[in-house]
Each structure stands twice: as C-alpha cells, then as structure tokens.
N, C-alpha and C positions, 0 to 999 in steps of 0.2 A: 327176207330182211325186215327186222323189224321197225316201220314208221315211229320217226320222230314229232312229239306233239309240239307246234310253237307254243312256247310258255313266253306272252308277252314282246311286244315289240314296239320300237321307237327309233324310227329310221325313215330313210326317203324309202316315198314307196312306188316312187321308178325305176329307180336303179339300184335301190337295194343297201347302201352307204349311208354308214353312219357318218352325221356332221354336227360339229360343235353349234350350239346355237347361239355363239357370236358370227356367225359366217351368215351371210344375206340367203343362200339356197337351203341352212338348216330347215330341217321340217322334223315334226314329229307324229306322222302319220302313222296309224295301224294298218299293215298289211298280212293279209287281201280284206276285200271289204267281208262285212260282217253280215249274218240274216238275220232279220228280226224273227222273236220268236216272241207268239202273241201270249205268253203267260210270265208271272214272276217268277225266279228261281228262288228259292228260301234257304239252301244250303251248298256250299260251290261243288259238293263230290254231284249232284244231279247238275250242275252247268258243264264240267267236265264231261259226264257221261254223256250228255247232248253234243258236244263238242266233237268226240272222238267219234261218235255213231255218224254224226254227220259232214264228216271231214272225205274231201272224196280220197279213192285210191289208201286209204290207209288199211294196212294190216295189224295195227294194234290192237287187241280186244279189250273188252271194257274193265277185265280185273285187273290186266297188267296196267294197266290205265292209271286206276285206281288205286294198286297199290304203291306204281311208282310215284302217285304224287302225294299219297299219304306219308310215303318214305322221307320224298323231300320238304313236306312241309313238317314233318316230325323231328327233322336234321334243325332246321332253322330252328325249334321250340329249344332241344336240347342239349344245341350248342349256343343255345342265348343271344344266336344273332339276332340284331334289331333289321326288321324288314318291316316294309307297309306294303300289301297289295294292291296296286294301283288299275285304271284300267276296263277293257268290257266286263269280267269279273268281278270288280269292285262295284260297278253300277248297278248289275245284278243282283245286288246282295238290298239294294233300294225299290229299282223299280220296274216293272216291265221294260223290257229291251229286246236287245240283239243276242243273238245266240253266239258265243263267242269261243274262238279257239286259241283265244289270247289270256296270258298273268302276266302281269307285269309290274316286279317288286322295286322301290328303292330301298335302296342298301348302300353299304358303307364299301366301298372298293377294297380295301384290305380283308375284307371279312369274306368274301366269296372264294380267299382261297383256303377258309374253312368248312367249307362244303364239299362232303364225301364223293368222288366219283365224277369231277367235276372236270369236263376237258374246255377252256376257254378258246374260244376260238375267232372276237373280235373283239379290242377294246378300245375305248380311246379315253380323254379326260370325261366323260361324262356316261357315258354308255358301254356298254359291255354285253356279247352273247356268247352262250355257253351252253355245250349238252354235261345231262344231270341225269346218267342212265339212258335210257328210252325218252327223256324230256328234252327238249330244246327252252332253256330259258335266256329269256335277253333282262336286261338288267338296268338300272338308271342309279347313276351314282350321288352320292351326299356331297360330293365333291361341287356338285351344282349346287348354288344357295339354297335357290327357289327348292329344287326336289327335298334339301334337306328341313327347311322349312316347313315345308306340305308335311312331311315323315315325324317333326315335332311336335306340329302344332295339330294336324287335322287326321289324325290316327285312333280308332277304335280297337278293341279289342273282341273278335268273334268266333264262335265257335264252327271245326270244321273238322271232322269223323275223329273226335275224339282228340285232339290237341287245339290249342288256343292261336288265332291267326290275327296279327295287325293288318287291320281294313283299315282305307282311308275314307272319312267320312265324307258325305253329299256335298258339304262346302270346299274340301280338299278334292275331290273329282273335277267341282264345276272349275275350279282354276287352273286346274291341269288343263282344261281342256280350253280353256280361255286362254291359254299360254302358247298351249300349240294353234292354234287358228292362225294368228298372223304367218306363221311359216307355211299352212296348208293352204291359205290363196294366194300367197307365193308362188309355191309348188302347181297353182292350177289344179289342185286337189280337191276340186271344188264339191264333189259325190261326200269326202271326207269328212269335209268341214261343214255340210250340211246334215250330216248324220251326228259331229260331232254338238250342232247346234239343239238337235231334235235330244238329245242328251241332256242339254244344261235346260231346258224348257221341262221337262221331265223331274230335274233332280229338284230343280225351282221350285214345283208345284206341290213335290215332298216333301224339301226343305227350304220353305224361303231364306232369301237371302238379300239386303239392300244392295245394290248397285252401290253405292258408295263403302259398302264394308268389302266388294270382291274388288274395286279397284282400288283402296288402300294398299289390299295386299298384293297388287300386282305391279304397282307403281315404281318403286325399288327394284325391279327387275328387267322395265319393260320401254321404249323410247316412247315420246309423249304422242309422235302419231299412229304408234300403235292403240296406245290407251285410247285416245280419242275415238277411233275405230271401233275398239272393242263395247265402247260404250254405246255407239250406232246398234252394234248387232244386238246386246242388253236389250235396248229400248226396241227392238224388231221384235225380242223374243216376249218383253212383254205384251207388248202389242198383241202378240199370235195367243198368249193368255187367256187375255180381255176378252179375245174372240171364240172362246170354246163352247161358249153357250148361243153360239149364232143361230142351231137349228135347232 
C-alpha cells in the first residue's frame, strides 16, 4: 500500500481535531515535529524529495512523489485556483530550516471541490483535510479573515518544476506564526512554539520587519492580551538578535 505524504497541516497536535480558533483549546500546531536540516532548499521539488526519503515507514518512492505533486500543483495553475502555500515549505523557500513533510495552502473552500481526485475527509469553517491521489493535503480556508488576508496581501509568485506557485512572503509566514503561538502555549506546545519562534528570528534577519507594522496587522484579529504577549516574545527575539555576535 501505497504511503500517503502529509501535505500541510493545522490542527491540535494531541489529539489530532481540528478546532475553530474562537474556541479557547484552538491551536495551530504542525504535526509531528519537524528536523532541522542544516542547508537552504532553493526549489520545493528538493524539499519534498528530502521529505519523503526521510519520512519513516513510507513506501512511497521519490517519482511517484514527484509526480504526484507536480500533478497537483499543476491542477491548481490550470484550473486558476487561487492558493498560497503556507507553512515549513514556505519558509524554506527563505531560509535555512527544518526539513519538512508539511504544504500547507490557503484556499477558497468552494474551490477545493475543483480539484481532480480529491476525497475530503475533514472539514470545518475554517480547516479542511483531504487526500489528492498518493497526497494527503490539509487545507486553511479564506473563510477565515486573517488567512484571507495573508493570501491577499503577503503572496509571491515562484517558480516550481515548471509551473508558477503562490508563496507566502517572509512577512506573511512571520504572522502566521505569530498568530498560532498564543494557541500553542495554551496547548502546552511548548517544543512547537519554540521552533515556531526560532522561525520568525530567522525570517527577521532575512526580512526585517517593525514590530509595530506585525502588530498592526494582527490587532484586528487578536484580544489585547494576546497582543500584548506576543509583543514580549518580539522583544525576546530581538534580544536573541542583538546577541549573535556574542562569540
């Protein structure tokens, strides 16, 4: 039987349930944790291929791999669906990371039942997973402001084995990720949310960013003691910054 690859995910990563993130236990954790892999990926078909080689127990080999996801990211180009890929893959496309066995697109929830081959298998107002052939992809809907806004506003356009892919840019990763933190030490997620921090420290030092232009845009979304919080961890990360030239 052939292994299914997760394509992307955003779900409690205890038990596995997707939850709305008006609900106090929402979290938007990736599961299972990720490895760091000590080089950049420059093109996502080499992050896949890393991916699936290093997935345990899978029998997927690296063409079917490869072509199932050229299949489906060439479905997306040619059926004009608007998608941004979000996520360890998105980050990759920036800066040394985690090796990652996750894609994870926002999209338009009516538009994923335009996708070939496609069996849905959870959804709710905001989230959604679903196999795509040999692919397992989970999904984050427009239905949610905030994701629709990231999918607006902080979307690139980049190239990936020969079709064009909307990436989400450095500033639209660090807010995602600054979005889910308050849910992940909730969750006691705390492995997460400090891989998720070692991330935005990372995209920072690629892409600056003012602390007052990431909490504009997350203010609209977010209660004021989260903001307040997230502006703590901000000033932690620049902190850890300041300190790279210590030895």
């Amino acid at each position: 039987m052939v292994s299914k690859l997760r394509v992307g995910l955003y779900k409690n990563g205890v038990n596995g349930k997707f939850y709305s993130m008006s609900e106090p236990s929402a979290i938007l954790s990736l599961s299972p944790p990720d490895l760091y892999s000590p080089t950049r990926r420059d093109d996502l078909a080499a992050v896949i291929r890393d991916a699936v080689l290093s997935a345990p127990h899978t029998t997927m080999n690296e063409e079917h791999l490869l072509t199932a996801t050229r299949d489906f990211i060439s479905a997306l180009e040619k059926g004009d669906i608007p998608h941004v890929l979000v996520g360890g893959l998105a980050v990759l496309q920036y800066i040394e990371g985690r090796n990652t066995r996750d894609i994870d697109l926002i999209i338009a929830v009516e538009d994923i039942e335009r996708l070939p081959d496609l069996v849905l298998h959870e959804k709710n107002e905001w989230f959604g997973s679903a196999d795509v052939g040999p692919l397992r992809v989970d999904f984050l809907f427009t239905d949610n402001p905030f994701f629709e806004r990231i999918a607006k506003e902080h979307a690139e356009e980049r190239d990936f084995m020969g079709t064009r892919l909307r990436c989400a840019t450095p500033e639209g990763i660090i807010l995602l990720k600054l979005f889910a933190l308050p849910s992940l030490y909730r969750q006691g997620q705390i492995d997460r949310a400090a891989l998720y921090e070692t991330d935005i420290l990372m995209l920072l030092r690629h892409s600056p960013v003012e602390d007052a232009v990431l909490e504009s845009q997350l203010v609209a979304y977010m209660t004021a003691t989260d903001i307040k919080a997230l502006l703590e961890v901000l000033a932690e990360i620049r902190g850890r910054m300041e300190k790279a030239t210590r030895f």
